[in-house]
Structures are given as structure tokens and as C-alpha cells.
FIDOBA-21917 format. One record per residue (C-alpha): residue number from 1; z, x, y. Coordinates in pm, whole numbers, plus 50000, padded with zeros to 5 digits. Example, Ala and Ser with C-alpha at 12.3 -4.5 7.8 and 13.67 -1.06 7.14 Angstrom:
2
{1 {50780 51230 49550}}
{2 {50714 51367 49894}}
***
This chain:
69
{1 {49236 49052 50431}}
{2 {49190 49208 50796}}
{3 {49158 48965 51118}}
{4 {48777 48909 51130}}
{5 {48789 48769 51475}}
{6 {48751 49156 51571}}
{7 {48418 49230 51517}}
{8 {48377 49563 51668}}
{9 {48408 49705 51274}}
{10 {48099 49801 51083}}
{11 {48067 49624 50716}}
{12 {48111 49916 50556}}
{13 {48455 50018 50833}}
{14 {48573 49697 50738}}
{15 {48526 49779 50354}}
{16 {48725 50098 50358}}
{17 {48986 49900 50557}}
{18 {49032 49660 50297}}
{19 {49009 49912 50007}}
{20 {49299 50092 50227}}
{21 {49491 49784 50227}}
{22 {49425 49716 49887}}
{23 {49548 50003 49758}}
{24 {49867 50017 49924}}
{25 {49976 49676 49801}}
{26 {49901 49824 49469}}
{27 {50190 50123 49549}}
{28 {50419 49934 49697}}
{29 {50342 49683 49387}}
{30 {50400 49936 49112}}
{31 {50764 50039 49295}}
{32 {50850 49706 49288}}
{33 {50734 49621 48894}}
{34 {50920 49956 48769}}
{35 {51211 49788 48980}}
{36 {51169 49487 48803}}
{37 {51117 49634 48420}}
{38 {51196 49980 48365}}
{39 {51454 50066 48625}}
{40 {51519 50412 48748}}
{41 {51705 50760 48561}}
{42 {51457 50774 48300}}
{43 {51230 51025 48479}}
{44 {51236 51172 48784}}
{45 {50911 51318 48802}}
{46 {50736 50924 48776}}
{47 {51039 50761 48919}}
{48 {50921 51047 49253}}
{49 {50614 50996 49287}}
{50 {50617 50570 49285}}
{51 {50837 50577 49515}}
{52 {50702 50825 49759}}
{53 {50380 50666 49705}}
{54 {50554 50316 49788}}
{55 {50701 50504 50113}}
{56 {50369 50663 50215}}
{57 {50200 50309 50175}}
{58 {50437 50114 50393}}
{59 {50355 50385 50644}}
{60 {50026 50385 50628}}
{61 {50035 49982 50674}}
{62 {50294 50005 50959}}
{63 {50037 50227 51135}}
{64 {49704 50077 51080}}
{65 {49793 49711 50987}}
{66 {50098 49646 51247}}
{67 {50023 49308 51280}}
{68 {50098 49275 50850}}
{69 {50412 49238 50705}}
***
């Protein structure tokens, strides 16, 4: 998933990276299924936390994966 053309990364960096990457598709993947199915104003407490985790992912890929959409 990362640019392998860089290879200043160990194996094992370039693992976490991608299990970092990984992961926040998978946040920003849930927001956008309960989107999809569920919808929101059933509970706040879920409805809170995918979304902040959704929010906290796209950060996390705007600062470490700028080059990614």
C-alpha cells in the first residue's frame, strides 16, 4: 500500500505502516457502512465514537500518508 520506491524503511517500519494504514481505512470504512445501513439517532454513544474514530483516521492519514487520498 505505501510507495516502495522509498527504501529507507525497515520491513518491519514498513509493516506497522501498512497495519496503520490498514486500520484507518477500516474507521473511516465502518462511518461510512453505518452511513449506508443504520443511519444515525439511534445511539449516541456508538454513533460518537465511529465517527470520531473516522475523524481521527483521516488525520492520522493526512499526516503520515499526504500523498493518499
Amino acid at each position: 500500500m505505501i510507495d516502495k520506491g522509498t527504501n529507507y524503511l525497515t520491513k518491519k517500519q514498513q509493516q506497522q505502516l501498512d497495519d496503520v494504514l490498514k486500520m484507518c481505512n477500516k474507521a473511516i470504512e465502518d462511518q461510512k457502512k453505518r452511513e449506508r445501513t443504520l443511519g444515525y439517532g439511534l445511539d449516541d454513544y456508538t454513533e460518537g465514537r465511529t465517527v470520531g474514530a473516522a475523524n481521527l483516521a483521516r488525520r492520522i492519514k493526512r499526516i503520515v500518508f499526504p500523498h493518499l487520498p
